[in-house]
C-alpha positions as CSV (number, residue, x, y, z in Angstrom):
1,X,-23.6,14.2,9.4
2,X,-25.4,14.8,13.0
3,X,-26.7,18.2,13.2
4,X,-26.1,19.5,17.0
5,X,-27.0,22.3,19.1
6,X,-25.0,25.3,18.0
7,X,-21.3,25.8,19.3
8,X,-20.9,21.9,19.8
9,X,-19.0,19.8,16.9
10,X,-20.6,17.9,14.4
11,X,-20.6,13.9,14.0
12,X,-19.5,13.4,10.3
13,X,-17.6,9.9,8.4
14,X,-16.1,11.9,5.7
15,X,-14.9,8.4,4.0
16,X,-18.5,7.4,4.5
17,X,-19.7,10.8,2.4
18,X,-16.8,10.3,-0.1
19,X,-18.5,6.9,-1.1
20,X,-21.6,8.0,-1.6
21,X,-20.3,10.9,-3.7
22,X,-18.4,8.0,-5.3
23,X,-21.7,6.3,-6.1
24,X,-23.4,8.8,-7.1
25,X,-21.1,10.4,-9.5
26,X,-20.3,6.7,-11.0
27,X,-24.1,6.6,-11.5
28,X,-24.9,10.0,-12.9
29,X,-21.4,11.6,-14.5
30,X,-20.2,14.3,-13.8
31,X,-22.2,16.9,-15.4
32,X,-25.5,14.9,-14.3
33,X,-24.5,15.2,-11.1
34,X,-26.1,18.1,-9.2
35,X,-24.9,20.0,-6.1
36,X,-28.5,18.9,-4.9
37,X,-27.8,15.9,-5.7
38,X,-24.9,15.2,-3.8
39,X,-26.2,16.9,-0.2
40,X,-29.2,14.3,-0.9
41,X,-26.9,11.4,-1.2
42,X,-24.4,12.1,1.9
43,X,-27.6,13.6,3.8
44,X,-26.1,17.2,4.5
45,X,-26.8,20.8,3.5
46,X,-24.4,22.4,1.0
47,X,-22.4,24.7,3.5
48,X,-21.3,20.9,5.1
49,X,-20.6,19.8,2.0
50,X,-18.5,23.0,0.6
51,X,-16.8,22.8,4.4
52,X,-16.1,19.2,4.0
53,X,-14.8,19.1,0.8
54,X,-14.7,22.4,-1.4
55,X,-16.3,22.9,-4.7
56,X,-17.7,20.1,-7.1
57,X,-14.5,19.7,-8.6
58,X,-12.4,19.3,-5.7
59,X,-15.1,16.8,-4.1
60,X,-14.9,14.8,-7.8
61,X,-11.0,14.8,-7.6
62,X,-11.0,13.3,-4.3
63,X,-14.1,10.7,-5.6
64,X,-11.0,9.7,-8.5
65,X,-8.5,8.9,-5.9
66,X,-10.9,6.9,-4.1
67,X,-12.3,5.2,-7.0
68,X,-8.1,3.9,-8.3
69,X,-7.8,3.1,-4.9
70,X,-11.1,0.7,-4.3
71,X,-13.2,0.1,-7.0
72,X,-10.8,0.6,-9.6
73,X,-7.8,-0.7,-8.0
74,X,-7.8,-4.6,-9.5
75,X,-6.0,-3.0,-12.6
76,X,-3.1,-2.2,-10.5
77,X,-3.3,-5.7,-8.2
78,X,-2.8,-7.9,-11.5
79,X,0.2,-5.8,-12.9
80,X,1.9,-5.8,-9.5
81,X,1.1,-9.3,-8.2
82,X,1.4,-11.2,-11.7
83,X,4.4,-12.3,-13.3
84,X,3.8,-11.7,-17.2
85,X,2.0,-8.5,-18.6
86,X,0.1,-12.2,-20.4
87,X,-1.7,-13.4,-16.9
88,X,-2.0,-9.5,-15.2
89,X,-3.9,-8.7,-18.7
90,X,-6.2,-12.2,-18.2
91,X,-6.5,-11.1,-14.5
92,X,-7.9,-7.5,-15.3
93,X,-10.4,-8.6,-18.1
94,X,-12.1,-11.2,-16.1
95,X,-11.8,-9.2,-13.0
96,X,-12.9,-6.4,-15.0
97,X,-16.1,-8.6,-16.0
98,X,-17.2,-9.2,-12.2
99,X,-16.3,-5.4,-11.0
100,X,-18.4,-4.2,-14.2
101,X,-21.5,-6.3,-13.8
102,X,-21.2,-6.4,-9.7
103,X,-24.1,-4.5,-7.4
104,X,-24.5,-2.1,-5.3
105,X,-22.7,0.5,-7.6
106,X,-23.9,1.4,-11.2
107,X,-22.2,-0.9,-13.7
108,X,-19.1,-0.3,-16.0
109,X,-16.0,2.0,-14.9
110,X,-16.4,5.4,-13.5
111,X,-12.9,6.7,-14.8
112,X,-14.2,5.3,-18.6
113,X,-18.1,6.5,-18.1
114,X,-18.1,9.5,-15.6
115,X,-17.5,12.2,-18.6
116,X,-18.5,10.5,-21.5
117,X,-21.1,13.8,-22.1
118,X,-19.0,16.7,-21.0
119,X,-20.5,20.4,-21.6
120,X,-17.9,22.9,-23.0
121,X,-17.5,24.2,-19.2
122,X,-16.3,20.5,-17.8
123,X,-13.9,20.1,-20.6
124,X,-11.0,19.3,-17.8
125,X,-12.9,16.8,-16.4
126,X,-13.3,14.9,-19.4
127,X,-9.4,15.7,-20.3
128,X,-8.4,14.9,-16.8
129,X,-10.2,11.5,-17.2
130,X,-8.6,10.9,-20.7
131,X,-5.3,11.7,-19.0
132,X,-5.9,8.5,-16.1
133,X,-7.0,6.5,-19.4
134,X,-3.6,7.5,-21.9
135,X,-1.5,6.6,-18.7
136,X,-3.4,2.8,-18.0
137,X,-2.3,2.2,-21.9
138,X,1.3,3.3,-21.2
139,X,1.4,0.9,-18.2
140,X,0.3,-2.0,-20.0
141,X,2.3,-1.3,-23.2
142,X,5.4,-1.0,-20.7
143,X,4.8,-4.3,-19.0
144,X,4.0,-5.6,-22.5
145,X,7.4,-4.2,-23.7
146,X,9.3,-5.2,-20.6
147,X,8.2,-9.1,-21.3
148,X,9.2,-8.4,-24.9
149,X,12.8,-7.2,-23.9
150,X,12.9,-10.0,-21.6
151,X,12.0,-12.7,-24.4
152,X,8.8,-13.6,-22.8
153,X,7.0,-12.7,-25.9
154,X,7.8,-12.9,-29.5
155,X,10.2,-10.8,-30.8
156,X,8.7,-8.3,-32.9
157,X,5.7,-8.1,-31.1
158,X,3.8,-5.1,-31.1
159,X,3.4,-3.7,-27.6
160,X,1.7,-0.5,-28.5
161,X,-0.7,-2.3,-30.5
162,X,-1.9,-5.1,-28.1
163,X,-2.2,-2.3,-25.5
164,X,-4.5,0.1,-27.5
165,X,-6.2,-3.5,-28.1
166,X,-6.6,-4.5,-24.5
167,X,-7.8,-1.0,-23.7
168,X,-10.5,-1.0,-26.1
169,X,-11.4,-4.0,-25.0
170,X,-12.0,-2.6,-21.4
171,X,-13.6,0.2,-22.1
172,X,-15.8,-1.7,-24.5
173,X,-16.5,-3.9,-21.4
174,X,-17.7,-0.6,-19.3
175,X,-20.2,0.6,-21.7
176,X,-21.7,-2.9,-22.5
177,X,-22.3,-3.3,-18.5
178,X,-24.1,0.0,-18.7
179,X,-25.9,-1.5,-22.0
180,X,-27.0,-4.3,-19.4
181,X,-24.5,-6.7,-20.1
182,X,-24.6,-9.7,-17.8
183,X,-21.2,-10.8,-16.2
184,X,-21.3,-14.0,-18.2
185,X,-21.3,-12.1,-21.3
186,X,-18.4,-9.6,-20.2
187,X,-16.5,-12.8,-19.9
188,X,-17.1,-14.4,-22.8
189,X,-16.1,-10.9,-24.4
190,X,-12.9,-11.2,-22.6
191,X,-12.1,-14.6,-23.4
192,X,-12.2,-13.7,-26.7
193,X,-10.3,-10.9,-26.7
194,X,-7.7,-13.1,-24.9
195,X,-7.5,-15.5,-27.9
196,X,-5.4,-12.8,-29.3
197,X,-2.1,-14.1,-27.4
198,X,-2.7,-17.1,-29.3
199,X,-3.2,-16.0,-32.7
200,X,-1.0,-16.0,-35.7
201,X,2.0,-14.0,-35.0
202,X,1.4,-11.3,-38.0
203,X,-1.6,-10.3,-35.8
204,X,0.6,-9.3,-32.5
205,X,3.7,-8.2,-34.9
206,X,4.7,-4.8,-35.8
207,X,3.8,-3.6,-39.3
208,X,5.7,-2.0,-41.8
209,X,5.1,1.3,-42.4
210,X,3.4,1.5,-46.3
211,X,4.5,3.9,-48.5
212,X,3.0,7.0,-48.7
213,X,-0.4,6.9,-50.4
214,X,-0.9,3.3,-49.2
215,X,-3.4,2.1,-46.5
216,X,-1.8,0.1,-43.5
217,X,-5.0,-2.5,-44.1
218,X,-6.5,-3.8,-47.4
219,X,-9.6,-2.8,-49.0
């Protein structure tokens, strides 16, 4: 923002500002992230910033949006632009790799890292961000089922399971780029993870449920 005489208006890129709150958030978390902090980052004083965009909260909802709509968006891309939930899934792992390890943001996923260390007052954030993550398995379980129904995959096939699988997977992904995992790593991670497809079928197929008293795994 350019500071004028009084009475005359004010130069400000507010999609400018809402990246560097992106960055900064993505870099810090949410609780980390300090008023102070932010006016440093966008170079404004905190009225600006309250005028501009409200409270912490509101600025941090409008950082989400932002972040599923740039940063984050590849997830979405494969699901809509591939034609089984098989190839968007490859897609999003290895895309996930570069976007993870790439610069000129800090590494891993804001929506899996920003709240990871919550205090008692920010327990909405880190339930709001939970929320975005419970929904990203229901897509890919639904695309997984919809192949399924459509006899892309093998019947019996466990969509619920290879979702929660894939998800882990990702989010496992984030924190190892924030561990300093290179990009070369987070794709040999993938690639394995991707061998499931190809595995036995017992390891993709629904299980029975054991009797009561009975474990679902040996040992």
């Amino acid at each position: 923002m350019t500071e004028t005489r009084r009475g005359r208006p004010r130069s400000f890129d507010r999609e400018a500002a809402l990246e560097q709150a992106l960055l900064t958030f993505w870099e810090r978390g949410y609780d980390a992230t300090s008023v102070s902090d932010l006016t440093a980052a966008l170079g404004i004083g905190a009225p600006s910033l309250y005028a501009a965009f409200g409270d912490k909260r509101s600025l941090f909802n409008e950082v989400i949006t932002r972040y599923q709509a740039t940063h984050g968006a590849f997830t979405s891309r494969a699901l809509d632009e591939e034609p089984t939930a098989r190839a968007a899934i490859t897609r999003i792992l290895r895309e996930a790799a570069t976007e993870y390890t790439a610069t000129g943001h800090a590494p891993g996923c804001l929506i899996i890292s920003a709240a990871q260390n919550t205090v008692p007052a920010s327990a909405e954030v880190a339930e709001q961000l939970r929320e975005i993550r419970r929904h990203n398995v229901a897509v890919l379980r639904d695309r997984i089922q919809s192949d399924l129904d459509a006899g892309v995959l093998p019947a019996g096939t466990d969509a619920e399971a290879l979702a929660g699988f894939f998800a882990a997977t990702i989010q496992g992904m984030s924190q190892q780029a924030r561990d300093g995992a290179t990009r070369r790593q987070l794709l040999q991670t993938a690639e394995l993870a991707l061998a499931v497809w190809d595995a036995p079928a017992p390891a993709i197929r629904r299980r029975r449920t054991p009797p009561v008293g009975q474990n679902s795994y040996p040992g």
